[in-house]
ROBA-292516 format. One line per 4 residues: number of its first residue (from 1); for each residue x, y, z of N, C-alpha, C, O. Coordinates in pm, whole numbers, plus 50000, padded with zeros to 5 digits. Example, Ala and Ser with C-alpha at 12.3 -4.5 7.8 and 13.67 -1.06 7.14 Angstrom:
1> 51319/49431/50780/51230/49550/50780/51320/49670/50780/51424/49668/50846 ~ 51285/49775/50708/51367/49894/50714/51290/50003/50787/51341/50114/50804
***
This chain:
1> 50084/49882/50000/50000/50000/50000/50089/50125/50000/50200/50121/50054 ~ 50042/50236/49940/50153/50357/49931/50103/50464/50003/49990/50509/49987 ~ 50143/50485/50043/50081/50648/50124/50146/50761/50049/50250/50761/49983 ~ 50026/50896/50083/50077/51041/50032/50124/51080/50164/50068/51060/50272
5> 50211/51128/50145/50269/51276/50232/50261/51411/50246/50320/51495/50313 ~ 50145/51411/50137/50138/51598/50114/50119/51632/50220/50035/51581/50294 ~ 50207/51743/50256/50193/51808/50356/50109/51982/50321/50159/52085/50278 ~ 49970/51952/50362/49872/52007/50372/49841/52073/50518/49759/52007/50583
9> 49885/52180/50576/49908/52211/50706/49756/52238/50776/49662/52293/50719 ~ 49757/52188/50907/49612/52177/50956/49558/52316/50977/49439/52335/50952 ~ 49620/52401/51012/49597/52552/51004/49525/52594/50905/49416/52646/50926 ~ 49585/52576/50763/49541/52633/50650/49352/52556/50641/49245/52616/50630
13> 49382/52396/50654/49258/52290/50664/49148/52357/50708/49050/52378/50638 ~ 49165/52403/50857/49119/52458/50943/49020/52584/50863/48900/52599/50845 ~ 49134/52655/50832/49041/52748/50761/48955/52755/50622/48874/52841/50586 ~ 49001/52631/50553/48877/52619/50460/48751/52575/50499/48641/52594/50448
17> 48796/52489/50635/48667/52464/50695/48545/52578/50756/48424/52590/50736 ~ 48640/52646/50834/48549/52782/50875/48502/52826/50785/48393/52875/50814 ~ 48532/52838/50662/48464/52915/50544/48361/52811/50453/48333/52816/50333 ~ 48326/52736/50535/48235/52649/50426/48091/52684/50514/48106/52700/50635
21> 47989/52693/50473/47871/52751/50503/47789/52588/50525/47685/52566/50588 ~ 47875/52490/50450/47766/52361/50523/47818/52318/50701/47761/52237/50774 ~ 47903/52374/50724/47945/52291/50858/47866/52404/50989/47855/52527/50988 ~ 47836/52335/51059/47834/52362/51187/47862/52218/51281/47796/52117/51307
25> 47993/52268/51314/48093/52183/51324/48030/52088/51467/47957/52123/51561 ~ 48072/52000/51445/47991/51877/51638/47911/51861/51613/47874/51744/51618 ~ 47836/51943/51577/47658/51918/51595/47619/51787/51492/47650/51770/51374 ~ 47532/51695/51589/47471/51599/51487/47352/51630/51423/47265/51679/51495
29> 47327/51614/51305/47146/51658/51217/47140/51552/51090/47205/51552/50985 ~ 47055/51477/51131/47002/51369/51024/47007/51448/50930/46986/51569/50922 ~ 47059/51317/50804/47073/51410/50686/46946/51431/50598/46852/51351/50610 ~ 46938/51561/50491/46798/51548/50441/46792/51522/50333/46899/51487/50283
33> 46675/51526/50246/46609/51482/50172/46715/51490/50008/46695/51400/49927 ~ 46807/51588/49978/46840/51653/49911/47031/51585/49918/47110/51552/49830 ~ 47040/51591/50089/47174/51564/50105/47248/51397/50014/47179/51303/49974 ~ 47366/51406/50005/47435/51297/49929/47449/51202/50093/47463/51271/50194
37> 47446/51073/50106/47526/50971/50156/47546/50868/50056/47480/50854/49953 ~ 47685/50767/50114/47720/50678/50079/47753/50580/50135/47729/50592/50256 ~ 47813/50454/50103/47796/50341/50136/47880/50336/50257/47865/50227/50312 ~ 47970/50422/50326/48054/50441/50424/47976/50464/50537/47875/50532/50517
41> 47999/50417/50677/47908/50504/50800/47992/50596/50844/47947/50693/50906 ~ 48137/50581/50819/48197/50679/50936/48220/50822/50809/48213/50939/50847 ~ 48238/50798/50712/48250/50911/50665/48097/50982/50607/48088/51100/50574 ~ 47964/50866/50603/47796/50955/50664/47820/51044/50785/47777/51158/50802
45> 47907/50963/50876/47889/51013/51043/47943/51144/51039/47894/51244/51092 ~ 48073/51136/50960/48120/51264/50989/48022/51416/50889/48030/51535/50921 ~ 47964/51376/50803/47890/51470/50728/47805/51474/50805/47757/51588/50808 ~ 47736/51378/50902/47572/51473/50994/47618/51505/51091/47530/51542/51169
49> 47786/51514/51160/47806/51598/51228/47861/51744/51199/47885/51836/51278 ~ 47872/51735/51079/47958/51826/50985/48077/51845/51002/48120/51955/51036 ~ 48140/51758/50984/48327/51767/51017/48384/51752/50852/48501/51763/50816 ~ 48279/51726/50776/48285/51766/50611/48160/51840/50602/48084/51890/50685
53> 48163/51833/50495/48049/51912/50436/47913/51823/50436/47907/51720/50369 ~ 47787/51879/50528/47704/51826/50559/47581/51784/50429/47492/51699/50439 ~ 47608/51867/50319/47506/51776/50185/47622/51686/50104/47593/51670/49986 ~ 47725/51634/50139/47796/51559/50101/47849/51558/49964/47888/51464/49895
57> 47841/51692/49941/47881/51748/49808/48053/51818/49809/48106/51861/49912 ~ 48100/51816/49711/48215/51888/49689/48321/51894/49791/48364/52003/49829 ~ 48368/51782/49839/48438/51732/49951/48604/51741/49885/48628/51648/49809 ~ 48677/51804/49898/48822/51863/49924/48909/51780/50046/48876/51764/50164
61> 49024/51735/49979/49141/51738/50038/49146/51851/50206/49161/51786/50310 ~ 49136/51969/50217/49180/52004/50329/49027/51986/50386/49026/51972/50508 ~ 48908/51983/50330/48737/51908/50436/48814/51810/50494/48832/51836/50612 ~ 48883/51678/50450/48902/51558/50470/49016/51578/50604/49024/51506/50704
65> 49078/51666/50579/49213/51691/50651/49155/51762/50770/49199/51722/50878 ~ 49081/51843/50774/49056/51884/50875/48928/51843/50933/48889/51894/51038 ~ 48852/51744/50864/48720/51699/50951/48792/51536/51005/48752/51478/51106 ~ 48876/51496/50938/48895/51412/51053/48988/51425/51172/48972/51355/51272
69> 49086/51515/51162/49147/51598/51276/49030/51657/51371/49079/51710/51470 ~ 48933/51660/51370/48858/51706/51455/48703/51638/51513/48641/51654/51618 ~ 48682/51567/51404/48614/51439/51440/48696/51280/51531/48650/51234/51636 ~ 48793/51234/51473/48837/51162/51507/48987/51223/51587/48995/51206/51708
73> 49030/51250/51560/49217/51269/51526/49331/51202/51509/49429/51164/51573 ~ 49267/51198/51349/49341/51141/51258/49471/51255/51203/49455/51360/51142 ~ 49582/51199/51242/49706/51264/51160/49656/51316/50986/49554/51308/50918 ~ 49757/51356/50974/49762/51451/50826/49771/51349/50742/49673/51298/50688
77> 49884/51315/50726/49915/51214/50612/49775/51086/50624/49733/51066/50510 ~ 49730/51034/50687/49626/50955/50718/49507/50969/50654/49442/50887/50589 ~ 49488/51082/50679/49363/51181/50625/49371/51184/50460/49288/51157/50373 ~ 49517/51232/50456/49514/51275/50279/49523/51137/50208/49508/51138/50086
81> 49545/51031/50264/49542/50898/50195/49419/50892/50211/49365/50881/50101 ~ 49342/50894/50299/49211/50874/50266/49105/50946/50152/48995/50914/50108 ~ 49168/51024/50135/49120/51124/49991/49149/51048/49891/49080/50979/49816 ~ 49304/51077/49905/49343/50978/49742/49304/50837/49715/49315/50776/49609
85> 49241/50780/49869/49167/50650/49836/49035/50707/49776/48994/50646/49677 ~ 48951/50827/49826/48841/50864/49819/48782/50909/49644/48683/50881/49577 ~ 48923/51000/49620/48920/51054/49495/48890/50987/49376/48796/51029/49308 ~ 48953/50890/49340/48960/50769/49272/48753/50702/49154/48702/50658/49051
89> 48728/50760/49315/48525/50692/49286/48470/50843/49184/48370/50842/49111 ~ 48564/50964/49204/48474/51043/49128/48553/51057/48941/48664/51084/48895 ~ 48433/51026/48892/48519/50991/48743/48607/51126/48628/48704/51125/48552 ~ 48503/51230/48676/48580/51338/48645/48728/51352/48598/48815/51319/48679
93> 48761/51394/48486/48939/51429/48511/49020/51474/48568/49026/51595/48544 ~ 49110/51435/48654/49157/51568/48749/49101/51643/48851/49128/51759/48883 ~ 48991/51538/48915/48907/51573/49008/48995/51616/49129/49101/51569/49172 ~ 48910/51732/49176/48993/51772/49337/48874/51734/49434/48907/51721/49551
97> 48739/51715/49403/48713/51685/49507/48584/51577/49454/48553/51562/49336 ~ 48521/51512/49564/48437/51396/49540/48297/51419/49615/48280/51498/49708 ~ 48216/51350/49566/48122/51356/49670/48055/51235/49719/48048/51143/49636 ~ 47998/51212/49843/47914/51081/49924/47855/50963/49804/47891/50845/49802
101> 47769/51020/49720/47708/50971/49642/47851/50941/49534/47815/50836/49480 ~ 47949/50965/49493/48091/50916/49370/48081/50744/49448/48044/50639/49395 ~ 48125/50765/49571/48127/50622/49622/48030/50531/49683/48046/50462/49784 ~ 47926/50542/49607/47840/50437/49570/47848/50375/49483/47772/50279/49488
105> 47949/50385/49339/47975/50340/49236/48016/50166/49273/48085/50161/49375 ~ 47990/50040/49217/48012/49950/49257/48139/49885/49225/48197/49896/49117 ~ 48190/49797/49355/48322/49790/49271/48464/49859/49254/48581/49828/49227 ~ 48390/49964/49284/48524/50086/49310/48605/50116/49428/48728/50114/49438
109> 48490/50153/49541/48544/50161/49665/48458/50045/49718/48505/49939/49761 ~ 48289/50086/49708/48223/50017/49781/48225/49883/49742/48254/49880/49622 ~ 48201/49731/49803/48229/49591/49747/48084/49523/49840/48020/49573/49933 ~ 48070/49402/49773/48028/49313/49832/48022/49256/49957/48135/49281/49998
113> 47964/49193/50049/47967/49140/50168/48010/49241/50258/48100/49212/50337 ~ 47952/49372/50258/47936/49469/50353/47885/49448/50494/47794/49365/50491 ~ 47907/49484/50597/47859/49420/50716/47710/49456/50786/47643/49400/50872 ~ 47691/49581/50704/47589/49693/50689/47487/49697/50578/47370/49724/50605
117> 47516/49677/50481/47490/49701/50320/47433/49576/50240/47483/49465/50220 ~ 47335/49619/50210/47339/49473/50090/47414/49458/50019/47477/49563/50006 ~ 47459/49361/49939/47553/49374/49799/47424/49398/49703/47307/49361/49693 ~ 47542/49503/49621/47426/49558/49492/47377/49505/49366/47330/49561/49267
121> 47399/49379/49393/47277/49271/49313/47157/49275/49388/47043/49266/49342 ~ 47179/49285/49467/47009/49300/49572/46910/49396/49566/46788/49408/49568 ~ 47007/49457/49559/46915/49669/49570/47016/49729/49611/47128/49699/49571 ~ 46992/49831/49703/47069/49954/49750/47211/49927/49821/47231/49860/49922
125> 47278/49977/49764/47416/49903/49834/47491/50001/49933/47601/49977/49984 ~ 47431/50091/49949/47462/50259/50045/47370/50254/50133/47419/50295/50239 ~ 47220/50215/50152/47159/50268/50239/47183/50162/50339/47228/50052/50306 ~ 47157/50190/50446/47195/50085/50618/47099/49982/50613/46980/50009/50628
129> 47134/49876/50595/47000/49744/50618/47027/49667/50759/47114/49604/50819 ~ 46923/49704/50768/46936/49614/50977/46890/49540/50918/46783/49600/50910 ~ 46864/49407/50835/46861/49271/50848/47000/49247/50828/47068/49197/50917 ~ 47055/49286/50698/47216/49262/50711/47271/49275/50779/47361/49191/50780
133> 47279/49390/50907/47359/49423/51029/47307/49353/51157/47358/49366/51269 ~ 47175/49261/51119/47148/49187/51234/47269/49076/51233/47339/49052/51331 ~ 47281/49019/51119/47333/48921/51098/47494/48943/51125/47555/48869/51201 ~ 47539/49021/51075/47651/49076/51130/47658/49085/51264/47743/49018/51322
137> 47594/49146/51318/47611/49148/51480/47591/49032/51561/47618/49033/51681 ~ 47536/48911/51492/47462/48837/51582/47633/48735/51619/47640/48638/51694 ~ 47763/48808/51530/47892/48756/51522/47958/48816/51680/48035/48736/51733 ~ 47940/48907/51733/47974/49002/51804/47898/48925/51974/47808/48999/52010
141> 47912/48833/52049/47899/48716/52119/47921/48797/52270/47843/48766/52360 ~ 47998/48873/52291/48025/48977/52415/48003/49110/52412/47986/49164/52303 ~ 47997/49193/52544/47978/49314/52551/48089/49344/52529/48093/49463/52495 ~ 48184/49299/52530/48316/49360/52454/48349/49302/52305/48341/49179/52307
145> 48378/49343/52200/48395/49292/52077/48522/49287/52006/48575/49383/51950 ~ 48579/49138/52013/48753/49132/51998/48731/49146/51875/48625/49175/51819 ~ 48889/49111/51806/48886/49130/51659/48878/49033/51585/48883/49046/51462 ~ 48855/48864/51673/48800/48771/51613/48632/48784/51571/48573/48748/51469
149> 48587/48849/51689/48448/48849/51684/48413/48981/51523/48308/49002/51463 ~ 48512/49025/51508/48459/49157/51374/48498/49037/51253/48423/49008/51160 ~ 48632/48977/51276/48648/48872/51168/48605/48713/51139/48656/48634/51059 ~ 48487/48691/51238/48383/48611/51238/48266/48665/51141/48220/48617/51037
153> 48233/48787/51217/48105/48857/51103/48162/48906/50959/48089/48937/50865 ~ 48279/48906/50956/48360/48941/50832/48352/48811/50665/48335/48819/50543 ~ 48371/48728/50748/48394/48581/50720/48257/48549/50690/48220/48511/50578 ~ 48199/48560/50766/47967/48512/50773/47977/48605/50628/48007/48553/50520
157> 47954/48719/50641/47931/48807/50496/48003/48726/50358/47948/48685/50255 ~ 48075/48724/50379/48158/48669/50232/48125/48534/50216/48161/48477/50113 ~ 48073/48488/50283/48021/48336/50245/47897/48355/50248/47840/48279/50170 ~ 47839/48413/50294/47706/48453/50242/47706/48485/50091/47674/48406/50001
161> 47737/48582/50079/47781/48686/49941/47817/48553/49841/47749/48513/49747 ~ 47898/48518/49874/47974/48417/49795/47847/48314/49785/47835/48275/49669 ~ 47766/48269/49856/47689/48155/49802/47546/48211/49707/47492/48146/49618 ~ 47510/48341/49752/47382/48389/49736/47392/48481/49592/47310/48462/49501
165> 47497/48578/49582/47505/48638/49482/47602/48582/49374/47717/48552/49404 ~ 47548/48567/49232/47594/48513/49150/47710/48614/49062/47783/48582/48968 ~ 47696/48742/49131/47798/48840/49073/47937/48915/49201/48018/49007/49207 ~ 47878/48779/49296/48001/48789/49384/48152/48844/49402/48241/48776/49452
169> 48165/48945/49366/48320/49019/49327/48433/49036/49441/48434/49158/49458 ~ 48544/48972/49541/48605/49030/49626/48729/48990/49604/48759/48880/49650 ~ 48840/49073/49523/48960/49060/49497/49057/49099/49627/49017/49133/49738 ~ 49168/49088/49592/49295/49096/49706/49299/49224/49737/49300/49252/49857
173> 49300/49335/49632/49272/49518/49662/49150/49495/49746/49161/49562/49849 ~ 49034/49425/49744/48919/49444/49795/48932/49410/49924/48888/49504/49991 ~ 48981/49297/50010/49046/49247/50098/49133/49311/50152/49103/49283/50268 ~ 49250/49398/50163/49292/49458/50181/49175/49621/50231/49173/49669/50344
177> 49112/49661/50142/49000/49752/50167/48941/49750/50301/48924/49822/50399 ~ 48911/49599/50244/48822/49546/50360/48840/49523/50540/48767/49511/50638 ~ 48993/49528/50507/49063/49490/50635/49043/49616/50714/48967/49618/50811 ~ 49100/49709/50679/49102/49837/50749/48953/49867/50764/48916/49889/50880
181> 48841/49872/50648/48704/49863/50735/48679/49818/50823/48640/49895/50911 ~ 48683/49690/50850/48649/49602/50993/48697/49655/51099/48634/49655/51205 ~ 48822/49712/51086/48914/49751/51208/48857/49893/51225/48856/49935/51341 ~ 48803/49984/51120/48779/50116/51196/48680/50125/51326/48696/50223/51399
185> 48580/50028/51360/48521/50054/51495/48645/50028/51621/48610/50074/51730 ~ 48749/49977/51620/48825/49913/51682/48906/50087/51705/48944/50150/51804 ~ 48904/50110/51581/49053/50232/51528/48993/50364/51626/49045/50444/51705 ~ 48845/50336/51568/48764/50503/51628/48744/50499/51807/48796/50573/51890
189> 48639/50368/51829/48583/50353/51982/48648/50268/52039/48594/50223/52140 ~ 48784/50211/52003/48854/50121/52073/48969/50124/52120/49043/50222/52108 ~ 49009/49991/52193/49162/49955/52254/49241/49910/52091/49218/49810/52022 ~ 49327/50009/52069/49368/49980/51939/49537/49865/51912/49599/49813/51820
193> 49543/49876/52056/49638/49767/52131/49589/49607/52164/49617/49501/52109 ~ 49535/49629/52238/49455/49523/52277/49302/49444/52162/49228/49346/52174 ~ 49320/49557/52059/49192/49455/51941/49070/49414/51963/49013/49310/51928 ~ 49025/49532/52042/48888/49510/52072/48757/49678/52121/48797/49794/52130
197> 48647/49644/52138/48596/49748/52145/48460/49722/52153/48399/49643/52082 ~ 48394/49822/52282/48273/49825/52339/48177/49833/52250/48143/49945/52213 ~ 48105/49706/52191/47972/49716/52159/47881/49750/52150/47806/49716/52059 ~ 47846/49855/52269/47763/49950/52255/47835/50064/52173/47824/50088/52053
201> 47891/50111/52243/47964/50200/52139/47927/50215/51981/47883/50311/51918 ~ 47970/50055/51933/48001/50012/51800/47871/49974/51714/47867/49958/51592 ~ 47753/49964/51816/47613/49930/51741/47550/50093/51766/47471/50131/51679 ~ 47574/50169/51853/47510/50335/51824/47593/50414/51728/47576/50533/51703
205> 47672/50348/51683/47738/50446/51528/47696/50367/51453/47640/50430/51362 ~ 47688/50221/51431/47642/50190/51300/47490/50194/51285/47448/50224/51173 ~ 47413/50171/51369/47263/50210/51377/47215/50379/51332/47123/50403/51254 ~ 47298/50482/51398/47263/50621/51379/47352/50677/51306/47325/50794/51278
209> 47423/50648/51276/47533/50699/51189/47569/50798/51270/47549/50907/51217 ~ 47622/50804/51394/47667/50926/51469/47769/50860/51552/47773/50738/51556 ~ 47859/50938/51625/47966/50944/51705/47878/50905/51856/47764/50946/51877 ~ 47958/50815/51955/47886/50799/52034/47908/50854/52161/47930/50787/52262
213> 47903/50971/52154/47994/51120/52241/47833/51081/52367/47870/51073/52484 ~ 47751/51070/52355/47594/51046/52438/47672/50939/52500/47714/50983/52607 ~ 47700/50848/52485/47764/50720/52583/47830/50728/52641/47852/50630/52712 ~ 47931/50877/52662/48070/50846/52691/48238/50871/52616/48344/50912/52664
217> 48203/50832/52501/48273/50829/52418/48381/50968/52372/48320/51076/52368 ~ 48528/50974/52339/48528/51091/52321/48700/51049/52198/48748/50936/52191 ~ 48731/51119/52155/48789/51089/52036/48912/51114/52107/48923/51196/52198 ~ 49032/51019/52047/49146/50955/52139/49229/51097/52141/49215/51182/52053
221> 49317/51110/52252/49380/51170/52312/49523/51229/52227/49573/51341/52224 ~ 49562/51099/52160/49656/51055/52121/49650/51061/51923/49569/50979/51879 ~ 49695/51113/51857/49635/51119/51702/49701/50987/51648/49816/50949/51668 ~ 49614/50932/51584/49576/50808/51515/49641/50848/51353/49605/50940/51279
225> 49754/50739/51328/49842/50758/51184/49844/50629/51124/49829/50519/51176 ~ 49861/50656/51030/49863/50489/50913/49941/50397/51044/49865/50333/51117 ~ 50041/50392/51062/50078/50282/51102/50013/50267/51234/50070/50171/51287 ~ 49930/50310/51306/49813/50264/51398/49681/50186/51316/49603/50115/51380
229> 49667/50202/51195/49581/50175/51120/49585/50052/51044/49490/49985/51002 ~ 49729/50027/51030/49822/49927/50947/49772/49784/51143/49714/49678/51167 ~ 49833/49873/51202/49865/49749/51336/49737/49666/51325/49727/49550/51287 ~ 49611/49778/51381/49505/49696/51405/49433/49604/51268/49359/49507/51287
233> 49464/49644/51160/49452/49597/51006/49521/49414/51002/49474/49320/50937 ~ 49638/49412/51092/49716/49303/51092/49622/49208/51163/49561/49111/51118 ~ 49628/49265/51295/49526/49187/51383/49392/49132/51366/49346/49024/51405 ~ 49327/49243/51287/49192/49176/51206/49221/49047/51138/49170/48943/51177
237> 49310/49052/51029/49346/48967/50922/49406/48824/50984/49383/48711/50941 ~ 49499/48867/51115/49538/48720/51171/49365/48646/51226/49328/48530/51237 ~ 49314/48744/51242/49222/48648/51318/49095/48609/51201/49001/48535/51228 ~ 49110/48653/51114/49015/48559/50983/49101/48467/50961/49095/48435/50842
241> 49184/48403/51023/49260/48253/51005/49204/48169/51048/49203/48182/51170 ~ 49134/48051/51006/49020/47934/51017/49110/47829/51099/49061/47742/51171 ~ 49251/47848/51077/49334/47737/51098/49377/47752/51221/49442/47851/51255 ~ 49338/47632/51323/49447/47670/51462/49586/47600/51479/49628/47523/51392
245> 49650/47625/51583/49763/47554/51624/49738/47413/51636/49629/47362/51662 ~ 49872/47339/51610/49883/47204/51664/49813/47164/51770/49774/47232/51865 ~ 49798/47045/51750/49707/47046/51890/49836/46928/51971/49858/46813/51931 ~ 49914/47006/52105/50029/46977/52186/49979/46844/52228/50043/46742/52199
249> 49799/46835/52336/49789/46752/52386/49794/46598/52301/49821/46502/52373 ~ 49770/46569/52162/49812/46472/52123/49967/46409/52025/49991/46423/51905 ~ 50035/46353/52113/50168/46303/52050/50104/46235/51941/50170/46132/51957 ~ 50056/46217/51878/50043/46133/51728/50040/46244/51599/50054/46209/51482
253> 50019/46388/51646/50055/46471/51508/50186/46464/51476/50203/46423/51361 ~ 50307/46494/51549/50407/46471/51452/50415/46322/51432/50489/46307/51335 ~ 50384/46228/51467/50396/46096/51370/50353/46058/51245/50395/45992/51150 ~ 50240/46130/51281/50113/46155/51142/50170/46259/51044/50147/46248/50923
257> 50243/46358/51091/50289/46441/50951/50414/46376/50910/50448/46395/50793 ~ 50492/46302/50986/50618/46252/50945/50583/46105/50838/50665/46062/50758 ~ 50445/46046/50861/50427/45937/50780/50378/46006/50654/50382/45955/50543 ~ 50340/46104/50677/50240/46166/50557/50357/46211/50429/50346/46179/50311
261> 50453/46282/50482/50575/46295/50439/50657/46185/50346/50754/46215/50277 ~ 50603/46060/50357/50632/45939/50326/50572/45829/50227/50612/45720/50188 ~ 50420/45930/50196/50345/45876/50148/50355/45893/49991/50275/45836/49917
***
């Protein structure tokens, strides 16, 4: 994976933000009738709090830079990769900026076996389906939610997907995509050490599409950079491993792989 470095200073960010007439910045407001969302919750979340631009239109490099510095706190470089991941969905030439609705395009950003989302052989592949997120959640077994339990419901989706839809699409870029999705409830409301994260928490953002600042909640102390993003990304991925260890208590596996060896 490559990261940008533009160094886009949060100061300057800052002030394109003050000058945008959609933000009133914290505040949460269901979005309306008119407004863009897309298949993302945390970057819906951050438009109905307005830490971008709240009709989800015309979204810029320093919106991105400075609404997640202040929604989350996410480092610079972090942020602007997330653009240049973002940018990509709007087809335009030389696009500078994108909007909610670019990444609904299928395939592009958004994929199949969403944990939230139908896949878009079904219908709507952006709007929130609580039957799909029942099912997803019903992976999530404790009031605390490790990162086996996100790569259990991870795993349920894609074999779902995989048996049900006949236009089933999830490549290695997609997987990769995918990894760092699973991990952002972990990245945003969690122990990003330890690979896990309060459930409540993690079902009042994906249910309301909002920050769960009403619970408790308050955005880490500490600013959050690719390679915090990369760590918990690892940890997801070890734990979609189906395969366990040897099993110590019986002496007949290495006899059994040493005959097998032989065969």
């Amino acid at each position: 994976m490559k990261f940008s470095t533009c160094l886009v200073t949060l100061t300057t960010a800052w002030g394109t933000a003050a000058q945008n007439p959609h933000l009133e910045e914290g505040k949460w407001k269901a979005p309306g009738a008119n407004d863009f969302r897309g298949p993302c919750p945390m970057m819906n979340t951050l438009a109905n709090h307005g830490y971008i631009p709240r009709d989800g239109r015309n979204i810029t490099r320093p919106n991105i830079i400075s609404g997640l510095a202040a929604g989350l706190n996410f480092k610079e470089p972090l942020a602007s990769l997330m653009f240049d991941m973002a940018i990509v969905a709007n087809p335009e030439p030389n696009a500078t900026y994108f909007t909610l609705d670019h990444l609904n395009q299928h395939n592009v950003l958004e994929h199949d076996a969403s944990l939230s989302r139908t896949d878009a052989y079904f219908g709507s592949n952006h709007i929130f389906n609580a039957t799909i997120y029942e099912k997803s959640k019903a992976y999530w077994t404790e009031p605390t939610i490790t990162a086996q339990m996100l790569a259990n419901s991870k795993l349920a989706r894609q074999v779902e997907s995989r048996a049900f839809n006949p236009t089933y699409r999830f490549t290695a870029d997609t997987e990769n995509f995918s990894l760092g999705e699973i991990a952002a409830p972990i990245i945003a409301f969690g122990d990003m050490a330890l690979g896990e994260v309060n459930r409540t928490l993690v079902d009042y953002f994906f249910v309301n599409e909002r920050l769960p600042a009403e619970l408790g909640w308050h955005k880490k102390d500490v600013a959050i950079g690719i390679e915090d993003i990369l760590k918990v990304s690892d940890i997801i991925k070890a734990a979609t491993s189906l395969i366990t260890g040897p099993d110590q208590s019986n002496p007949g596996n290495k006899r059994d792989l040493h005959a097998g060896m032989h065969t």
